[in-house]
Structures are given as C-alpha cells and as structure tokens.
N, C-alpha and C positions, 0 to 999 in steps of 0.2 A: 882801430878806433871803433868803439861802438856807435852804430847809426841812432841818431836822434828819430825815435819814431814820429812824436811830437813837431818837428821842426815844419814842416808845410801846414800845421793848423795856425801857427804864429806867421807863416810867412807874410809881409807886406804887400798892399796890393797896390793898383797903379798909383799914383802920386796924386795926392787930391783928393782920392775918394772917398765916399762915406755911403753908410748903409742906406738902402732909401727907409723911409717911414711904412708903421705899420697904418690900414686900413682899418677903421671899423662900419662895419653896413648893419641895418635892423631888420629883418625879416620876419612879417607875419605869416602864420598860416592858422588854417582853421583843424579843432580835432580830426576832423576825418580825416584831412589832407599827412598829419602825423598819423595815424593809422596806416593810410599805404604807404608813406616817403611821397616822395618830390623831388624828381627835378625842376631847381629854381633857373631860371635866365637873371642874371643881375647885368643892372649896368650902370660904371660906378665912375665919377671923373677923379681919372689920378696921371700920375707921371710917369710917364712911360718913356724909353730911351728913344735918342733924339734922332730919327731917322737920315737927316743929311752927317753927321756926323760919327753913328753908329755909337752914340753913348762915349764917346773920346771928350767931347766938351771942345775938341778941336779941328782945323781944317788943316790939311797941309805939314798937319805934325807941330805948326807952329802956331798957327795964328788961332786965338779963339775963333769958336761958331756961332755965326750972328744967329742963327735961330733958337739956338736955346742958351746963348749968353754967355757957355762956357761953361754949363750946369751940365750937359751930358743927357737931360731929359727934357723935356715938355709935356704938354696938358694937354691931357684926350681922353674922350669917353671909350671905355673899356666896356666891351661885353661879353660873358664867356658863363656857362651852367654849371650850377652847382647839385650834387647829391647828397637831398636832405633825406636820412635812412629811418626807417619806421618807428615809430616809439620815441621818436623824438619827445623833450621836455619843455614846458614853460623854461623860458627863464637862460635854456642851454646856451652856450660860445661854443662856437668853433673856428680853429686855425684853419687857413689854409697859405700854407706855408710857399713864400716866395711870389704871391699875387698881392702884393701891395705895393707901394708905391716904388717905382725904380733907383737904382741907385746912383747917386753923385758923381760922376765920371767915374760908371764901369763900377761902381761900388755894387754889392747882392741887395736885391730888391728886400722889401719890409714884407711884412703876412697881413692878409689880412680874415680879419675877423666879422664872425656873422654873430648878432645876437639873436636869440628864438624865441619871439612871442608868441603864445595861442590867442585866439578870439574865445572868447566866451560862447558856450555851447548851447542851443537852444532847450536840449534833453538833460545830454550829461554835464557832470559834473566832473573831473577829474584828481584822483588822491592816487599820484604816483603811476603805480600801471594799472588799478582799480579804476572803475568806473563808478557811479552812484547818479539814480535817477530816481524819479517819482509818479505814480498812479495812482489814479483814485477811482475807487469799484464802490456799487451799489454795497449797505452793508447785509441786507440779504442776499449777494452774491458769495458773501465768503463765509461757504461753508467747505467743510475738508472735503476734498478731493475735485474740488470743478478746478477748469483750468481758465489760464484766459496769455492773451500774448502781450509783449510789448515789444518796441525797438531795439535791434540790437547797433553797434557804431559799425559793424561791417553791411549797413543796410538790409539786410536780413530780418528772421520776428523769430523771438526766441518764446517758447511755452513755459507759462510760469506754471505749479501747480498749489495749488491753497491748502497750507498744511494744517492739522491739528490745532484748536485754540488759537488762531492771529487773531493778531491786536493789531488796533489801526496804528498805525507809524514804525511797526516792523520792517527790519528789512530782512527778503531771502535773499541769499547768494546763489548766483549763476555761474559754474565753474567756467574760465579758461573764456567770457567774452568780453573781457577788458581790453588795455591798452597789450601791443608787445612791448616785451622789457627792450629798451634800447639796447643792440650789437647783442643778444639774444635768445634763444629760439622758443624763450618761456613769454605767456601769458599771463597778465592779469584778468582780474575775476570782477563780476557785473555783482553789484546789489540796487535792488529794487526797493524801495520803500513801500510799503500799500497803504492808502490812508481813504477812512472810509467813514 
C-alpha cells in the first residue's frame, strides 16, 4: 500500500481544540529609525497557555481547570523584540508567525501582525527608496561651480555642486543617499530642490 504522504497534515488534533487568533499591533517609527532597522520591545496582552494546567483545559485528565475555565489559556501581558530591518516602508505588515494568541486546548497559536507607520520627517520627504528635500540659496550664490552642503538621512552633509544654468525649483540628484531598498543591498538616491 502506498504511504499517504498527506495524511499527518490532516491528522486531528486533541479534542476541542482550535487555532488561537491572530494578533494585530501598530508600530511607529521615524525615517531615520527605518534607515538603520530596529529592534522593537513590544508588549502586547494576549492568551497565552494556561500555566496550572499546561494548555489541556484540564486537571486530573478529567475535571476541567478552574483557572482558565477549560479554555486551555488565559490573559497576560506578553513581551518579547521584534526585528524591524532597514528600508522598512510606510504602510508595511509583517507576520510573525505563531506569536499570536494561543490555542484553545493545545490548539497552534495565531500570528501576529505588525503594521508600519513613519512619522513625518522634518527634512525629508519620502517616494519609495528616494528621498526629496529642499534649500534655499542666496540667488547671487548660484553661479556654476560654487558648492554648498546640505543634510544627508545617515546624519552626515553631503556637497552639492551648482551646475550650469539652474533654475530656482530644480532638482539635483545625489546618487546612492536615499532610503535602502528593503531585504536589499541597493540604494535609493537624494534629490535636492534649490530654490532661490
């Protein structure tokens, strides 16, 4: 007889049980902080398996467990760090799979989910892994070839230099000092506006 490869993903599990719920958490951070990554500490109240009765829902094999009712879990603040990785996005989810809420007598925990806000940046602006900012020079400073600095997002100053005929509301681009592309090893690129 052929072996059912299949057969232990269907297999039943203990009697009762059910999957626990997924988790969702909201986490800000600010551009710079997506620039290097983070380590985030979260601490989230969920259900965790029920320590007198070790997630069985029962004592003794028979009798339900008066502290979590027969549920298998109870309610407690969870805290454990998370790695948020560079180049992070506005907007991003992420799973993290099996740290949500525990399951119903011995049932597989739910996942939980991070959502990823930025704050609004006092310089930059953000389009993707680009950056975009603004400065405003004397307009008898801009003739070709003087230089002048501005901010870069890895704290740094980066030297612009004033080309040929600019117009006020130009922008130059500065290779390779934007966002990293999230899971990556490429860079986004700086433009500068100059307005004068």
């Amino acid at each position: 007889m052929m072996e059912d490869r299949n057969a232990s993903r269907f297999a039943p599990g203990p009697e009762g049980s059910q999957r626990g719920g997924d988790v969702q958490y909201a986490i800000m951070f600010t551009l710079d902080e997506a620039f290097t990554g983070k380590t985030v500490q979260i601490e989230i109240p969920a259900l965790v398996s029920c320590p007198d009765c070790s997630g069985t829902g029962t004592v003794d094999s028979r009798n339900g467990c008066p502290s979590c009712s027969g549920q298998g879990r109870v309610s407690r603040q969870r805290n454990f760090s998370v790695e948020i990785p560079r180049g992070i996005e506005d907007g991003t989810r992420m799973r993290v799979g099996g740290e949500g809420e525990c399951g119903i007598r011995g049932g597989p925990a739910g996942d939980l989910y991070l959502f990823v806000s930025l704050a609004p940046h006092q310089v930059f602006q953000r389009h993707g892994a680009d950056l975009y900012c603004s400065v405003r020079i004397l307009k008898e400073f801009a003739t070709p070839g003087r230089e002048f600095e501005v901010r870069a997002i890895d704290n740094g100053r980066v030297t612009v230099k004033i080309p040929p005929d600019l117009k006020s509301g130009q922008r130059l681009r500065i290779p390779e000092k934007g966002m990293p592309v999230l899971n990556s090893s490429q860079t986004g690129d700086m433009y500068v506006e100059v307005l004068f």
